[in-house]
MARKE-546780 format. One record per residue (C-alpha): x, y, z. Coordinates in Angstrom, 2 decimals. Layout:
BEGIN
> x;y;z
> X;Y;Z
...
//
This chain:
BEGIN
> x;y;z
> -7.09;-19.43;-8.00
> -8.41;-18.22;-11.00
> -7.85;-14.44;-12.25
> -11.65;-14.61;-13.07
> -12.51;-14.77;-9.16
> -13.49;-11.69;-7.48
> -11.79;-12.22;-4.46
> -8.58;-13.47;-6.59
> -5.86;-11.38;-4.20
> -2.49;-11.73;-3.20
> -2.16;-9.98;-0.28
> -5.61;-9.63;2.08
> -4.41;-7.56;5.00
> -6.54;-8.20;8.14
> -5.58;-5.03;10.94
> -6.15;-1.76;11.55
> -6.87;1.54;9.55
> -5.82;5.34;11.86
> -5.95;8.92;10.84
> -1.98;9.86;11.46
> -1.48;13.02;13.31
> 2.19;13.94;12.88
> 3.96;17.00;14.48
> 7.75;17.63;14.19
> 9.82;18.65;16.79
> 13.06;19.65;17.81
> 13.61;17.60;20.66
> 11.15;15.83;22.58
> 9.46;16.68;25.67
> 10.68;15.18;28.94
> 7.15;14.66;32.20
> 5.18;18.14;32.22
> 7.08;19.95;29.39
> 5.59;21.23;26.99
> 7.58;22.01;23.15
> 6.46;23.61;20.32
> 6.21;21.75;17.03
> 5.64;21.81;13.36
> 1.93;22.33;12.27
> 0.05;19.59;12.46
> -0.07;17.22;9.23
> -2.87;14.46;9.32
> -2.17;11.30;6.77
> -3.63;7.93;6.88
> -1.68;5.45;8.54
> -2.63;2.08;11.00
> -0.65;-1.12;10.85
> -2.73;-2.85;8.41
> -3.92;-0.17;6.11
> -0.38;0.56;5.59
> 0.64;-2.98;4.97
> -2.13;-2.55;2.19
> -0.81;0.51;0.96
> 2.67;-0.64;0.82
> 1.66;-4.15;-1.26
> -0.80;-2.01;-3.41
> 1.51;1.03;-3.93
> 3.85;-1.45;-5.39
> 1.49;-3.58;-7.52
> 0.10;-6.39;-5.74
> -4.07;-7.45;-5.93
> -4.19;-6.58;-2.30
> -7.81;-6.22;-0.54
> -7.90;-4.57;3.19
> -10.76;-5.94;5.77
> -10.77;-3.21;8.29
> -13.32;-0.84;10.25
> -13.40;2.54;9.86
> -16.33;5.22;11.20
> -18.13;7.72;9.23
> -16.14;10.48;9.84
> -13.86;12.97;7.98
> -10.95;10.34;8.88
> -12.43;7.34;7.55
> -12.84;9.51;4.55
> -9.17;10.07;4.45
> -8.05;6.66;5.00
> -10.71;5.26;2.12
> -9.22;7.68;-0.53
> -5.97;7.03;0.42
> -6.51;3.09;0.43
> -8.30;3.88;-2.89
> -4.83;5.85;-4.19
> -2.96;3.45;-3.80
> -5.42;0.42;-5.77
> -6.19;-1.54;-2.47
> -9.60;-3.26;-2.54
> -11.92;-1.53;-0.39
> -14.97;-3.94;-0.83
> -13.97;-5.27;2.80
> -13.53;-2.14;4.66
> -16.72;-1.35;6.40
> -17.65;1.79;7.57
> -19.63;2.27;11.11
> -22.08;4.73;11.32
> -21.66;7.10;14.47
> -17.96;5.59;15.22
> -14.87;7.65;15.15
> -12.16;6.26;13.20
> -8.80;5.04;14.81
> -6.34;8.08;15.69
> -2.48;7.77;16.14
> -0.68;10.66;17.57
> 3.17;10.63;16.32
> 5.61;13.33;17.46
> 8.87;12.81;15.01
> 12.32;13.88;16.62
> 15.18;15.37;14.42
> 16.56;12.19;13.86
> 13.62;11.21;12.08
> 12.67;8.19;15.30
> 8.69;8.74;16.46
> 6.61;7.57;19.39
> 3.23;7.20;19.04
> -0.19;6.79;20.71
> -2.99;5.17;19.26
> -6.69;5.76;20.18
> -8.64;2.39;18.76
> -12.15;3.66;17.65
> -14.10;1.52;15.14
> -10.57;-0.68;15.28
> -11.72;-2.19;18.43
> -15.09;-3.20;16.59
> -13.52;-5.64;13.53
> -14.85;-8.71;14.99
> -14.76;-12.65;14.08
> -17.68;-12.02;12.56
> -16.18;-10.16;10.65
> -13.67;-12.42;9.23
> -15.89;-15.36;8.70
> -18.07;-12.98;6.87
> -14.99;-12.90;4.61
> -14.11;-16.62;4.35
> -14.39;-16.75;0.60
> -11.29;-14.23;0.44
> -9.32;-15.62;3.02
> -9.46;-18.72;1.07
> -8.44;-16.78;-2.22
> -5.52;-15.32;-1.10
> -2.26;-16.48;-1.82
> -1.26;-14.44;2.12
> -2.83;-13.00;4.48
> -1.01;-10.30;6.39
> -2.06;-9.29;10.45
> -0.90;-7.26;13.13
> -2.15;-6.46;16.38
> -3.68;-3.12;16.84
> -7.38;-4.85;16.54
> -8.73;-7.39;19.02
> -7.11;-10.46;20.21
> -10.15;-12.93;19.48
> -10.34;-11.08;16.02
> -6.75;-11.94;14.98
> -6.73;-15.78;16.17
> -10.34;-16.02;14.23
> -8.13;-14.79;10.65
> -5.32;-17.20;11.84
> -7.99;-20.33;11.80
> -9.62;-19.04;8.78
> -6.52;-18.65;6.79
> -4.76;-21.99;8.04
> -8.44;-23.95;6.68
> -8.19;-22.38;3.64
> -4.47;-23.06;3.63
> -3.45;-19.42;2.90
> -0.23;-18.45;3.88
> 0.00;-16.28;7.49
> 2.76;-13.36;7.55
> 2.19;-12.13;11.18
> 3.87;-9.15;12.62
> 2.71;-9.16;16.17
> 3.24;-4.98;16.94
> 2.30;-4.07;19.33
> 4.15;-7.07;20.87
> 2.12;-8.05;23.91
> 3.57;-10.13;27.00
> 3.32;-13.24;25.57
> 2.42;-14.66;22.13
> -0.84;-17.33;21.53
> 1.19;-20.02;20.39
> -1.53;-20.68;18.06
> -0.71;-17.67;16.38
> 3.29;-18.28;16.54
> 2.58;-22.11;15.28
> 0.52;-20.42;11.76
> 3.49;-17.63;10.94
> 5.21;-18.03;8.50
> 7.25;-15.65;8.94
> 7.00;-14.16;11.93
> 8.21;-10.35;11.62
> 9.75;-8.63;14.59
> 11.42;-5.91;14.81
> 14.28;-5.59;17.57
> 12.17;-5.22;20.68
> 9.50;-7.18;20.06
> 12.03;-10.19;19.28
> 13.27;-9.06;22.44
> 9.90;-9.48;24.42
> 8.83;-12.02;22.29
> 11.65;-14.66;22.41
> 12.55;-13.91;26.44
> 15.74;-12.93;25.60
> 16.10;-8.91;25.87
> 19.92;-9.39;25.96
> 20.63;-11.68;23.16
> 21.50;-11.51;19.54
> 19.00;-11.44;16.89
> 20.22;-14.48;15.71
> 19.68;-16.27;19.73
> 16.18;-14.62;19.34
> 15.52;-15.52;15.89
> 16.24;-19.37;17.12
> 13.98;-19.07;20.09
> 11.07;-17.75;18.52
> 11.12;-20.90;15.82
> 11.85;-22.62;18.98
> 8.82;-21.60;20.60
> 6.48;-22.65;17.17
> 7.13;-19.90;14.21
> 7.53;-21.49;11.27
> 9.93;-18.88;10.03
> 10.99;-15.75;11.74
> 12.24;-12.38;10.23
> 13.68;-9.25;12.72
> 14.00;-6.47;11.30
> 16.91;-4.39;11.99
> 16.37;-0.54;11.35
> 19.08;1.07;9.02
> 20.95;-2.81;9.81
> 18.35;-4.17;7.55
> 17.17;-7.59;8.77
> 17.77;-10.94;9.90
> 15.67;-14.18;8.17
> 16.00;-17.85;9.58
> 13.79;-20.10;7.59
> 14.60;-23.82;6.68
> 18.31;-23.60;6.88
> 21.15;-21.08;8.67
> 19.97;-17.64;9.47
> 21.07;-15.29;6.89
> 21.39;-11.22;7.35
> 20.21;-8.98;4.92
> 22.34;-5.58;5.10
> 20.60;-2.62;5.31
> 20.82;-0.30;2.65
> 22.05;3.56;3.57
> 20.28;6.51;3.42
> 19.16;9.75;5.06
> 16.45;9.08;7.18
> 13.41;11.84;7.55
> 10.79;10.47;9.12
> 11.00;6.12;10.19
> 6.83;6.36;10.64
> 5.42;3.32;9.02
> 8.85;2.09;7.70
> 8.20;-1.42;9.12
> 4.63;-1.88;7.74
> 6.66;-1.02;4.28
> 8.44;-3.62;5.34
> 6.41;-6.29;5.66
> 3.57;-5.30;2.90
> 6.51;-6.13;0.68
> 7.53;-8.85;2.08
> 3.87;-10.02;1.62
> 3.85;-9.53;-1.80
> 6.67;-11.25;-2.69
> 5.98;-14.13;-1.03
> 2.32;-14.36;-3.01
> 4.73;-14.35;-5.85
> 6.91;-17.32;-4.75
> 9.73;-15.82;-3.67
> 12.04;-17.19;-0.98
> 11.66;-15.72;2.42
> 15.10;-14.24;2.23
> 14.31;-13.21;-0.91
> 11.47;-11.31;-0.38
> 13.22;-9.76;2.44
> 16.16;-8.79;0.36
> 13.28;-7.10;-1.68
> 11.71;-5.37;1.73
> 14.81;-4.00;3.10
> 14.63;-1.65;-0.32
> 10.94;-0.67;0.46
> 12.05;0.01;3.93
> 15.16;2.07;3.14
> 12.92;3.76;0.48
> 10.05;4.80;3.02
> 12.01;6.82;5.69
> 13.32;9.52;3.19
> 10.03;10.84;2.64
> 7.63;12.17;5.20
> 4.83;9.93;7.29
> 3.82;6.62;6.36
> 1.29;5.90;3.50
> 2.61;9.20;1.47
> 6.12;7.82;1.94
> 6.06;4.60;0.75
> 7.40;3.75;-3.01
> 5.86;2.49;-6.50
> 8.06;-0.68;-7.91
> 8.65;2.47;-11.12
> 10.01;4.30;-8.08
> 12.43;1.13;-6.50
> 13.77;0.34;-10.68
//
């Protein structure tokens, strides 16, 4: 790749782009209760425009091919994308959509759960991606998820392994089962403790057990990650843990699209996969002492 070429990135994130609205609350409501909670803070956020934000934020060429509508909140999320240095000549913007909404109520121990409204998500189509070939093929990775369509995700996963660029894949949220087509092109695979869980068809075992049955089952390199634990990487040889690194956690929102944006990066930079991981679990650790998800996430000045 040439620096020359205009779609010279290292990290192209295929995925999602939401408007995050957060509340705070002191405990969380149990079936037809109702709490009060912090006022309501909106922030961009979505899988893969955070997984942008994170590789940006921290210096990579990244580009983001996502859908947004032509609302206020694909205003946000543009700006935001735009903050942090991602290239936006990919996102597209659908007239008379709404953008994708996620819903987060954040507990006192800084844990969330969230529900996520699609909107113009559900629209980023194969078309789509072969529209992008050209900078599929000059990327050294590209990074998915799977908050946009099924049929749009194994369409990037073709595209990338023609071109020969590099597939991180973080399947969240983990469905049922995974396309082994998909499992056969990641490299790694990035799970955190339930989905390796789901994913591998052991609920009960150790991430290492897990780790081992999803390379088993066609990954061509796993990584769990492991919350404050850090995470586990099995690539070519033993499976190796990387500790966790402690600090006071505020608010976990988006801490394992931090995660993996950094793993991205590093790996477009050559790094080994535990490497890069030992790198992640610092961007990680970093992103839950500050507030929501984009906002929270660290420059490499910040991580020196």
């Amino acid at each position: 790749m040439s620096d020359s070429h205009p779609y010279d990135y290292e990290v192209l994130v295929i995925g999602s782009a939401n408007a995050d609205l957060t509340v705070r609350v002191d405990r969380r409501p149990g079936p037809g209760e109702t709490v009060l909670g912090t006022d309501l803070v909106e922030s961009a956020g979505g899988k893969g425009a955070n997984q942008a934000a994170a590789a940006a934020r921290l210096g990579a060429r990244t580009a983001l091919l996502a859908r947004v509508g032509d609302d206020a909140f694909g205003q946000l999320l543009l700006e935001a994308q735009h903050a942090a240095g991602t290239e936006l000549r990919h996102v597209l913007v659908e007239k008379g959509a709404r953008t994708g909404t996620a819903m987060i109520v954040v507990g006192p121990d800084g844990d969330n759960t969230i529900v996520v409204s699609p909107g113009a998500n559900a629209r980023l189509s194969p078309a789509d991606v072969r529209a992008a070939r050209e900078a599929v093929a000059a990327s050294a990775v590209v990074s998915l998820q799977l908050e946009i369509a099924p049929e749009t995700v194994r369409t990037a996963v073709e595209t990338a392994t023609e071109s020969g660029t590099r597939v991180v894949l973080n399947p969240s949220p983990a469905p049922e089962s995974l396309d082994p087509g998909l499992l056969a092109a990641a490299d790694p695979l990035v799970v955190n403790e339930h989905e390796a869980g789901l994913l591998s068809g052991l609920p009960d075992g150790t991430p290492t057990d897990q780790a081992h049955a999803l390379r088993d089952r066609g990954a061509r390199s796993v990584v769990i990650t492991l919350g404050a634990e850090g995470a586990l990487v099995l690539d070519t040889g033993a499976p190796v843990h990387v500790p966790g690194i402690k600090v006071e956690a505020v608010d976990t929102t988006g801490a394992g699209d931090a995660f993996t944006g950094a793993l991205a990066l590093r790996l477009s930079r050559g790094a080994t996969l535990e490497n890069a991981a030992r790198f992640a679990v610092r961007v990680g650790a970093a992103s839950v002492t500050r507030p929501g998800a984009q906002p929270s996430y660290p420059t490499a000045e910040e991580l020196a």
